[in-house]
C-alpha positions in Angstrom: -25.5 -19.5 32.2 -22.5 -17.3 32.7 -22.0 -13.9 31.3 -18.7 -13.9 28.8 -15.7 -12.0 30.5 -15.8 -8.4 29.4 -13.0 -6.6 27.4 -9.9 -6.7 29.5 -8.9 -3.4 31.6 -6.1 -2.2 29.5 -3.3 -2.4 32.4 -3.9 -6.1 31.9 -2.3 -6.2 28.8 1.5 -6.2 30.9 2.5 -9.7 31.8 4.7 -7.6 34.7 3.0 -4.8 35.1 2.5 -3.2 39.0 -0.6 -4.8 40.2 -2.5 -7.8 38.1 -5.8 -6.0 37.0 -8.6 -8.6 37.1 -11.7 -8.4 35.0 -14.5 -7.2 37.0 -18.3 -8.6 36.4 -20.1 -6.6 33.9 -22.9 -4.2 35.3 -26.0 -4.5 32.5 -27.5 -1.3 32.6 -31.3 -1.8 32.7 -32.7 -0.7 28.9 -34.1 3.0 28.7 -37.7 3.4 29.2 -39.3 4.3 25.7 -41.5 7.1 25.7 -44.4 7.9 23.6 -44.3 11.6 22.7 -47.5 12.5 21.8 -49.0 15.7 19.8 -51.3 18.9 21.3 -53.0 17.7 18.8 -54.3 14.5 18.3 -55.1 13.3 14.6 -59.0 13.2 14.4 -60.3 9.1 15.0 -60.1 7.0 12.8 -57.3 8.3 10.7 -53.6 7.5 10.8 -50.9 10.0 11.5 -49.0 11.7 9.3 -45.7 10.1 8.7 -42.7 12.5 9.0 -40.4 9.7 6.9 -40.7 10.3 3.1 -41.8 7.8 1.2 -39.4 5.1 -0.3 -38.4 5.7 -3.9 -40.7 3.5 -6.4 -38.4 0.5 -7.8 -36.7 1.0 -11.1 -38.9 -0.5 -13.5 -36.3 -2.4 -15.8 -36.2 -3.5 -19.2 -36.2 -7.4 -20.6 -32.6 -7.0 -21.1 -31.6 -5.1 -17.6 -33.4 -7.7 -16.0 -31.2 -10.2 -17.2 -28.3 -7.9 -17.2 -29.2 -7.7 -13.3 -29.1 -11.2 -12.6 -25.8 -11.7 -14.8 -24.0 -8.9 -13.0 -25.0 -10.6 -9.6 -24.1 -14.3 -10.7 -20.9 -12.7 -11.2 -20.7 -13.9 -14.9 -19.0 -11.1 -16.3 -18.5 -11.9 -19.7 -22.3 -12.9 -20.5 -22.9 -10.0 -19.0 -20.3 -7.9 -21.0 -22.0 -9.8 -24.4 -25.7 -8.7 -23.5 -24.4 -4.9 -23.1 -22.4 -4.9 -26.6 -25.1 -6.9 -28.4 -28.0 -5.0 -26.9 -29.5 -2.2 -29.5 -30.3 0.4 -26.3 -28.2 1.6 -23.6 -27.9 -0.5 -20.5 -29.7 0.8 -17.0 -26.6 2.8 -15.7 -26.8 1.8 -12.2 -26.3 -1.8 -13.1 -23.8 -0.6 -15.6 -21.5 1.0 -13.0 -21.7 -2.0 -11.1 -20.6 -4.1 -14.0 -17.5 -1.2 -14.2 -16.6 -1.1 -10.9 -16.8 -5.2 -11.0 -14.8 -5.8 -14.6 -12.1 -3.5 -12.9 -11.7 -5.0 -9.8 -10.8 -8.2 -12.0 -8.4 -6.1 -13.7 -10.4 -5.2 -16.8 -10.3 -2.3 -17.3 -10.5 -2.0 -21.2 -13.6 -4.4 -20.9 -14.9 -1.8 -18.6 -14.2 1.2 -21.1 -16.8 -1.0 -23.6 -19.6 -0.7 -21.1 -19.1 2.9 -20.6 -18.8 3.5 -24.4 -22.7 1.6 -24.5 -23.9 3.6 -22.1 -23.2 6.9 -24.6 -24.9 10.1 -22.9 -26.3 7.8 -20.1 -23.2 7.6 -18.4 -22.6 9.6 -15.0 -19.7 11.0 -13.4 -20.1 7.8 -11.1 -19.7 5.9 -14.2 -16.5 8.0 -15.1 -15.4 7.7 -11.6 -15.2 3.8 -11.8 -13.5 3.5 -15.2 -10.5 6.2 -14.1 -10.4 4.1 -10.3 -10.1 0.8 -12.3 -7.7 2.4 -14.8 -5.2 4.0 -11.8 -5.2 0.6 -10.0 -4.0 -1.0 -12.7 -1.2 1.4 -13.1 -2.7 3.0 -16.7 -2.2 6.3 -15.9 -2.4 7.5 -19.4 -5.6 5.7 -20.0 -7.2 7.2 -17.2 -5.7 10.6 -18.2 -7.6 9.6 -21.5 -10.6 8.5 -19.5 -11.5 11.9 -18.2 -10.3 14.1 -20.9 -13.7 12.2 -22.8 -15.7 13.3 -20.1 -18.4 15.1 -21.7 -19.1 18.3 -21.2 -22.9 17.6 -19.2 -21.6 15.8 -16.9 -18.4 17.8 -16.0 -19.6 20.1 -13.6 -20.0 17.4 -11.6 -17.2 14.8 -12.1 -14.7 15.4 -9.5 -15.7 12.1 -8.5 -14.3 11.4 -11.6 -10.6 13.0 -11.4 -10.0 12.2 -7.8 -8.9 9.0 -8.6 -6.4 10.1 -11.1 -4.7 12.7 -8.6 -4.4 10.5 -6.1 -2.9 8.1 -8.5 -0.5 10.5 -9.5 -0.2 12.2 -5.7 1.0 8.3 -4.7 3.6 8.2 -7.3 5.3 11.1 -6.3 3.9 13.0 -9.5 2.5 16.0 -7.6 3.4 18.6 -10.4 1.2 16.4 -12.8 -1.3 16.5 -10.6 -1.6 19.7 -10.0 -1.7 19.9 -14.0 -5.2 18.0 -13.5 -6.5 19.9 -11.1 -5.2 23.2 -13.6 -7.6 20.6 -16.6 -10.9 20.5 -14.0 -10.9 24.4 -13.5 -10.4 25.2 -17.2 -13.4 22.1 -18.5 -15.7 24.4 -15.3 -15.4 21.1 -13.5 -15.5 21.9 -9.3 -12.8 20.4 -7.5 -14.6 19.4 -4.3 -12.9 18.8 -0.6 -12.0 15.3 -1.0 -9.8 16.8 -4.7 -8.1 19.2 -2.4 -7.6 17.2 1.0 -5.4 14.6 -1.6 -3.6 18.0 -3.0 -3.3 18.8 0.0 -1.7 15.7 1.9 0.7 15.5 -0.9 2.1 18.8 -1.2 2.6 18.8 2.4 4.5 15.7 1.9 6.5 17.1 -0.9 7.5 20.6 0.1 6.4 20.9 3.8 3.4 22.3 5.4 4.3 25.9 4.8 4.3 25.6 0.9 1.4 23.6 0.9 -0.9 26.8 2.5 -0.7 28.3 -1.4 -3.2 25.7 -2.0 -5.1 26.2 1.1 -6.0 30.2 -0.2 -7.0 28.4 -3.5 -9.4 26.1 -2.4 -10.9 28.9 0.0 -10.6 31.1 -3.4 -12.9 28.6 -5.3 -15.5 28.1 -2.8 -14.4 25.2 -1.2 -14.5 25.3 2.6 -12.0 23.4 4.5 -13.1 20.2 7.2 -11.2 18.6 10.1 -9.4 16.2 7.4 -8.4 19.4 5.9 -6.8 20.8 8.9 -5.7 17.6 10.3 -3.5 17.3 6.9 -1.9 20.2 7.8 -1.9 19.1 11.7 0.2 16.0 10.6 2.5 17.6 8.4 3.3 20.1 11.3 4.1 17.2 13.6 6.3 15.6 11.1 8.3 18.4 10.6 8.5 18.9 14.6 6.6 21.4 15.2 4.5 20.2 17.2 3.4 23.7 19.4 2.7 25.0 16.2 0.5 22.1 15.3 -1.3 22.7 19.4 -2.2 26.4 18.4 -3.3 25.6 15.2 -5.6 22.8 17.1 -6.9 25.6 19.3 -7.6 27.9 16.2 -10.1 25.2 14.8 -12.9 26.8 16.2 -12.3 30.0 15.3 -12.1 28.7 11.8 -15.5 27.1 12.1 -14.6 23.8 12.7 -15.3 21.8 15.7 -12.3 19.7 16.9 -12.4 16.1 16.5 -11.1 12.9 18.1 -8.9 12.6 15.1 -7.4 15.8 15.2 -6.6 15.8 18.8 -4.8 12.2 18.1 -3.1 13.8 15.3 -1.5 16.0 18.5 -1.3 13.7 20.9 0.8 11.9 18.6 3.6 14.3 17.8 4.2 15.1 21.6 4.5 11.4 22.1 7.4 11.2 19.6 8.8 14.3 21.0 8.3 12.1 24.5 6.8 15.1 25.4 4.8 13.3 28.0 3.2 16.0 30.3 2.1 17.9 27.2 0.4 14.5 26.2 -1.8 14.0 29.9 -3.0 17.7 29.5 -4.6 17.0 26.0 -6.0 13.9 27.4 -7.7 16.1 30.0 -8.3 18.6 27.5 -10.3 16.5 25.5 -12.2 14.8 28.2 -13.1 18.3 29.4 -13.9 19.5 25.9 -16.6 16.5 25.3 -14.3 14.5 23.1 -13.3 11.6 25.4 -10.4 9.5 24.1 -10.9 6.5 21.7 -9.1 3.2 21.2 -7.3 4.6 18.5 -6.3 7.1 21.6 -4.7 4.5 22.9 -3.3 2.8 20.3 -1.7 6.1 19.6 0.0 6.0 22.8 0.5 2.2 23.1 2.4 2.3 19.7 4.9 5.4 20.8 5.5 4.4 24.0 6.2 0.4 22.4 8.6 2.4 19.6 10.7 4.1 22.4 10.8 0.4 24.8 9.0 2.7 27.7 6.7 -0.3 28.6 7.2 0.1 32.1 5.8 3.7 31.5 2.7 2.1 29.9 0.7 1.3 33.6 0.3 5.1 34.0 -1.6 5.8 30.3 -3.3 2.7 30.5 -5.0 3.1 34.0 -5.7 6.5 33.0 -7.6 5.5 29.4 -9.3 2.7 31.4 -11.1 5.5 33.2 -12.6 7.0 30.0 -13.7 2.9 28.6 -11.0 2.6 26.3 -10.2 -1.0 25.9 -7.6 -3.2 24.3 -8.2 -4.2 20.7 -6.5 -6.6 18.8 -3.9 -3.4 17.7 -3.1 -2.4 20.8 -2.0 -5.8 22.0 0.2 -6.0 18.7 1.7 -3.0 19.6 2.6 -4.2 23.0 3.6 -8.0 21.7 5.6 -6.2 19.3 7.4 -3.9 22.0 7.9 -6.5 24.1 9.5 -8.8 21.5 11.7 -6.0 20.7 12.9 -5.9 24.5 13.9 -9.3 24.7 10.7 -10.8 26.2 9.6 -13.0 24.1 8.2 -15.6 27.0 6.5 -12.4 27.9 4.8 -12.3 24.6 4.0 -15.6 24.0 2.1 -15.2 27.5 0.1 -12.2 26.3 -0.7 -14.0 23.4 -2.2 -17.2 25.5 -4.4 -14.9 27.4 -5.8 -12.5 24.6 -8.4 -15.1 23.8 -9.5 -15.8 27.5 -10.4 -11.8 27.3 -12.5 -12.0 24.1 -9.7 -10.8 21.5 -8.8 -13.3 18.6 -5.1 -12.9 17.3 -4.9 -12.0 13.7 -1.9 -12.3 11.2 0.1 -9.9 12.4 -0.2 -10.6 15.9 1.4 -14.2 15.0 4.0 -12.6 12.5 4.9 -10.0 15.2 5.8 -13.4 17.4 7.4 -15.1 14.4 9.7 -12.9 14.2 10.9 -12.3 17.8 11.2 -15.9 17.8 13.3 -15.6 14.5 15.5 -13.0 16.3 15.8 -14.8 19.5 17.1 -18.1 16.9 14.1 -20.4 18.7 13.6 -22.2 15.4 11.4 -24.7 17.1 9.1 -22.5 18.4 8.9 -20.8 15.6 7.2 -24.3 14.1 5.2 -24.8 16.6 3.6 -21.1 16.6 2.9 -21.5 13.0 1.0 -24.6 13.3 -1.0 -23.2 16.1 -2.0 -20.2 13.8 -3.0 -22.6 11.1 -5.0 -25.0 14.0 -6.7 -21.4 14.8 -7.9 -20.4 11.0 -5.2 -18.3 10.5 -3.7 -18.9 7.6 0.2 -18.1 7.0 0.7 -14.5 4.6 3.7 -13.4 2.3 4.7 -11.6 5.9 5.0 -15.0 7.2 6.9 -16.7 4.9 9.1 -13.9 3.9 10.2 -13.5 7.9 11.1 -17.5 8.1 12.6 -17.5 4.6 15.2 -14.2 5.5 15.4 -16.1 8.6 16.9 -19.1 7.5 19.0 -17.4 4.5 20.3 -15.2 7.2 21.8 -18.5 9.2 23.1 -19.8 6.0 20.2 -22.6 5.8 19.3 -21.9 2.7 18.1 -25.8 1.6 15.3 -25.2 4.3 14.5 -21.6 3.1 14.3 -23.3 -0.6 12.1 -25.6 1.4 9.7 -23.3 2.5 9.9 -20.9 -0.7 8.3 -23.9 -2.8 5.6 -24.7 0.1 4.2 -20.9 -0.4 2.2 -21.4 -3.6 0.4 -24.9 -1.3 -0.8 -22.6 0.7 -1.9 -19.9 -1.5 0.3 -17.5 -1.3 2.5 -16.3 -4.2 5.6 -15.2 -3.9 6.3 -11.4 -3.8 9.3 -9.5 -4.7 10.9 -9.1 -1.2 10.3 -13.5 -1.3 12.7 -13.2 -4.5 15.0 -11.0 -3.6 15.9 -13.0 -0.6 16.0 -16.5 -1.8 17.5 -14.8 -5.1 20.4 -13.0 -2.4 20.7 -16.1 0.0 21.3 -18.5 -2.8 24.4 -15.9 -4.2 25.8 -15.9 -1.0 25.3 -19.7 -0.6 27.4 -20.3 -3.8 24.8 -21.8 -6.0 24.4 -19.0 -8.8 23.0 -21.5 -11.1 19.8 -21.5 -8.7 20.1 -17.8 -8.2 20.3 -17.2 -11.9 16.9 -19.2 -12.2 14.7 -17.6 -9.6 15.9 -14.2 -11.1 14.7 -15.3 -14.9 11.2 -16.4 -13.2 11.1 -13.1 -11.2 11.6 -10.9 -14.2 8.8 -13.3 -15.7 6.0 -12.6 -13.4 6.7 -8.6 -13.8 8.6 -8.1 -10.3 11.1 -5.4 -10.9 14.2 -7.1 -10.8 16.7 -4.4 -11.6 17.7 -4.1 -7.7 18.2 -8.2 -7.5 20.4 -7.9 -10.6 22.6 -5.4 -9.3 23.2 -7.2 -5.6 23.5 -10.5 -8.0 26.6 -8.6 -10.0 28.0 -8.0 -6.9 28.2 -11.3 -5.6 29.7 -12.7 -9.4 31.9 -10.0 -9.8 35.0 -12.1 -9.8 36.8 -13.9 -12.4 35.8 -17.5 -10.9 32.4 -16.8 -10.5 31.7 -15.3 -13.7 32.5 -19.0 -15.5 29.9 -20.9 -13.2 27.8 -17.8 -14.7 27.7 -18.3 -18.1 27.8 -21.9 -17.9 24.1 -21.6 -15.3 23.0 -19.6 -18.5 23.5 -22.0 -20.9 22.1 -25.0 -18.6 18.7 -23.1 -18.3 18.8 -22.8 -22.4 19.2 -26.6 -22.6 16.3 -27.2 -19.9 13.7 -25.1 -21.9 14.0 -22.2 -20.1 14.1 -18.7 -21.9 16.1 -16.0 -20.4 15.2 -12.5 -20.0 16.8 -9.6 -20.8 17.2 -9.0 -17.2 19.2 -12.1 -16.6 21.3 -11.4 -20.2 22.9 -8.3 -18.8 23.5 -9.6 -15.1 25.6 -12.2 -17.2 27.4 -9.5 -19.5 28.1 -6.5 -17.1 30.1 -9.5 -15.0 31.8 -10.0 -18.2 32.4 -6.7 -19.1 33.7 -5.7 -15.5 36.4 -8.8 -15.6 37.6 -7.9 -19.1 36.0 -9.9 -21.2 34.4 -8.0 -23.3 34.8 -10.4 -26.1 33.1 -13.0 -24.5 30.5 -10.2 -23.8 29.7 -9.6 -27.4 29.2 -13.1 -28.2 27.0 -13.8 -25.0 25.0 -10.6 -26.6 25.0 -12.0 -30.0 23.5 -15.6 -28.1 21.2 -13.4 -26.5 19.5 -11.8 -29.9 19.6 -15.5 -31.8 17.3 -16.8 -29.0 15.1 -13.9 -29.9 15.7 -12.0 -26.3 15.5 -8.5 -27.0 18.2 -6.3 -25.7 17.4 -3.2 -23.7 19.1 0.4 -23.5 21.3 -1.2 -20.3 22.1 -3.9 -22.6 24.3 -1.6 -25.2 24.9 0.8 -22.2 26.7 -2.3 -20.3 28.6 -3.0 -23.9 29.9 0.5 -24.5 30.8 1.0 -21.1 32.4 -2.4 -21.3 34.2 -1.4 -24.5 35.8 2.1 -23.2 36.8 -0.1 -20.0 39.1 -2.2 -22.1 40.6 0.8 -23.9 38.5 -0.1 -27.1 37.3 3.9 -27.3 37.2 3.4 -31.2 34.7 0.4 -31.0 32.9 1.8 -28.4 32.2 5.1 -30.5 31.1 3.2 -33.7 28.9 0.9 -31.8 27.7 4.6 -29.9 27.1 5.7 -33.6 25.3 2.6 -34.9 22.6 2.9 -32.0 22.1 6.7 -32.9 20.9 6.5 -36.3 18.7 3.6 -34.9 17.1 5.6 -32.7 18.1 3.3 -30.2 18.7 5.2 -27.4 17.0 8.1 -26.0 19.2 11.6 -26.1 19.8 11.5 -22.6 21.4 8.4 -23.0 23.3 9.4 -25.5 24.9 12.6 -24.4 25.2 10.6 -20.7 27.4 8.3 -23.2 29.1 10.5 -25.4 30.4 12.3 -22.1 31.9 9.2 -20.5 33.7 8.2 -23.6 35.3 11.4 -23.6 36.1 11.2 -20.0 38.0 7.9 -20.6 40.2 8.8 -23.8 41.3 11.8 -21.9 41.7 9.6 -18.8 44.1 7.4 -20.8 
């Protein structure tokens, strides 16, 4: 039988490359020859040697009511499982328990998690903590988690950064550095140890936030408390140094690695390599090649995907042959990113018979498309308006078990709203929940902005209401979709679209409510306005602050500065607005009389 094909010689990868690289038989290496090393001194006859493994740990011996916790936790029946642990009279085995924590909040559960972890009382480990604050921060509960390891108790502090980490991150990915940093002031104070993975999240986000310069403050701390630095550490810093274009400072501070204590690393000389590719720095890039060759730290795929992706972002592909031949020497090989990277490059050149070639011979060397190897297509064949093809590529990917992503639909739907076809984008739109996939917010936002443009606000309206329904934050939609009403004709069809979604059942958000009244208020109908708001409270829609913003604002607008200061007034002694608000308000009113 025939050996399979080996992995393609990256030069391959260019349908019009210089020369056409063919695969070349694989060599099999004949398998080492084991050798039995044996002592100076033999065990006596008769008995067996000395094992140098330990021995395995004894199995937990569990109770009756573990046991059946166990099998409930691996059936996957939660909430029998959740009943055993609140009805049983002892604490539940904590391993098991964790697992039913991490478990309950990957289901988004999170305060049915905070019930196990309250059983297990002092049982509970920082592993325990750790899942309840992860489950808490991926379900956007900041506070809660805040809350979460506030309760940590004190025996089981010094070791919970396991715990906290989750939390800063959470924090560091919202842009709330300052708070997190407030944590990190919380473990010190409770004698909790921050430990490297604490500081390398610090780390990454203060360089992000205030440059790589700034972020060295914290870099004397963690040496301060004890904590030594690793290659994610420095290729933090690395990174941020490339970003900010220094990239010769980011080359000595490779070459000071060592001196530091810390071996270089594949990842830290890609980090590099990197930032003198998007400097197209490309002589600087061949001599770290060789540099890590020589240095025992031969280049990787992601090596070349590194490459591959700058050279793809600046449309060098004829440049391509020269890296490629030169990885192929050190057995890097096209994965199923690097021939993204060049579909997608390609596409972007115009090629995209070129592409669809590439994609027709990926399988022959052993490397199965995925999603975004299809979507990259889609979408050059959106751009190049070969609607048919487009069809036919999406079958294929189904016929080949890969099955059509919110990427997918989102790139045909903006597609066809772009050309105006919006009946086939509605099309489409409806077909996504068939084939299990939900719309997102970027799938609203363009249906919701092709069907303004269209002239069917009725429709617009109506996928906007069910957007702010399924917790999409609409706020952007409803200021493009003022835009597009903001004109005395328009604004009619508006209110009239409201009223029809009233009579078919359909309760409208507040969202919706103050698209409808800021188009009134901005045409001068601000009496219309306060009835549409008065419509909106009978049908038990509650207002927001945007809602009496959009009237007072409305009011001044008109010259109605009197009405528009009582109303101000009313919402004062309510407490309805915040101060901010308020003095935002105050100051505009005064603005306009003096205007006048």
């Amino acid at each position: 039988m025939p050996s399979p094909p080996p992995p393609p010689t990256v030069c391959a990868l260019l349908p019009f490359s210089r020369s056409s690289v063919q695969p070349q038989p694989s060599r099999r290496n004949p398998a080492p020859r084991r050798l039995r090393v044996r002592s100076s001194k033999p065990s006596p006859p008769g008995l067996p040697r000395p094992s140098t493994r330990p021995p395995p740990p004894p199995p937990r011996r569990l109770h009756e009511a573990d046991r059946r916790l166990s099998s409930l936790v691996h059936r996957g029946d939660l909430d029998a499982a959740l009943r055993l642990v609140r009805s049983s009279p002892r604490p539940p085995d904590v391993p098991l328990a964790n697992r039913l924590v991490r478990d309950l909040c990957r289901r988004g559960r999170p305060a049915d998690a905070a019930r196990v972890v309250e059983s297990c009382g002092a049982e509970a480990t920082a592993a325990t903590y750790g899942a309840l604050v992860d489950g808490y921060c991926r379900a956007g509960l900041l506070e809660d988690a805040r809350r979460a390891v506030d309760g940590i108790p004190a025996a089981v502090r010094a070791s919970s950064a396991y715990a906290y980490n989750p939390l800063i991150h959470a924090l560091c990915d919202r842009g709330r550095v300052a708070d997190a940093l407030g944590v990190l002031d919380g473990m010190l104070c409770r004698g909790c140890a921050p430990d490297v993975v604490t500081y390398n999240i610090l780390l990454e986000a203060a360089c992000k936030a205030r440059g790589h310069r700034q972020a060295a403050e914290l870099l004397d701390l963690m040496r301060a408390e004890g904590c030594e630095p690793n290659n994610v550490t420095y290729n933090v810093i690395i990174d941020a140094m490339c970003r900010e274009g220094e990239v010769d400072q980011a080359r000595e501070f490779l070459d000071s690695l060592a001196s530091r204590g810390c071996k270089p690393n594949t990842v830290n000389y890609n980090t590099v390599l990197k930032g003198f590719c998007t400097a197209e720095r490309w002589e600087d890039a061949n001599e770290l090649l060789d540099e890590m060759v020589r240095e025992n730290c031969p280049p990787s795929e992601a090596t070349l995907n590194v490459i591959v992706n700058a050279l793809c972002r600046k449309g060098l592909l004829r440049k391509l042959t020269h890296y490629l031949e030169k990885l192929s020497k050190h057995g890097c090989v096209a994965n199923v990113v690097t021939y993204n990277a060049v579909i997608n490059g390609i596409c972007e050149q115009g090629h995209v018979d070129s592409a669809l070639e590439l994609l027709n011979n990926m399988e022959s060397y052993g490397c199965k498309p995925d999603i975004v190897t299809y979507n990259t297509l889609l979408k050059g064949l959106c751009s190049a308006e070969r609607w048919e093809d487009a069809e036919e590529l999406m079958a294929k990917m189904t016929q080949n078990g890969c099955l059509p992503d919110n990427v997918t639909f989102n790139t045909i739907i903006n597609f066809l709203c772009q050309k105006g076809l919006i009946v086939q984008a509605f099309e489409f739109f409806k077909q996504m929940p068939e084939k299990g996939c939900n719309p997102n917010s970027i799938t609203y936002s363009t249906m919701i902005g092709g069907l303004a443009k269209a002239g069917k606000p009725e429709h617009a309206l109506e996928l906007l209401n069910e957007m702010a329904s399924k917790g999409f934050n609409s706020d952007k939609m409803y200021q493009l979709l003022t835009e597009h009403l903001n004109n005395e004709d328009k604004i009619d069809e508006v209110v009239q679209a409201v009223h029809n979604l009233q009579d078919a059942g359909i309760s409208p958000h507040t969202v919706l409510y103050n698209t409808v009244l800021i188009g009134l208020c901005r045409n001068e109908k601000t009496d219309y306005a306060i009835d549409m708001f008065a419509d909106m409270v009978s049908c038990g829609c509650m207002p927001d602050e945007l809602t009496y913003i959009i009237l007072i604002e409305g009011l001044a607008y008109e010259g109605c500065s009197k009405e528009a200061r009582e109303l101000l007034s009313k919402l004062c002694s309510r407490g309805v607005l915040s101060n901010s608000l308020i003095k935002n308000e105050a100051l505009l009113l005064e603005q306009n009389i003096h205007s006048s």
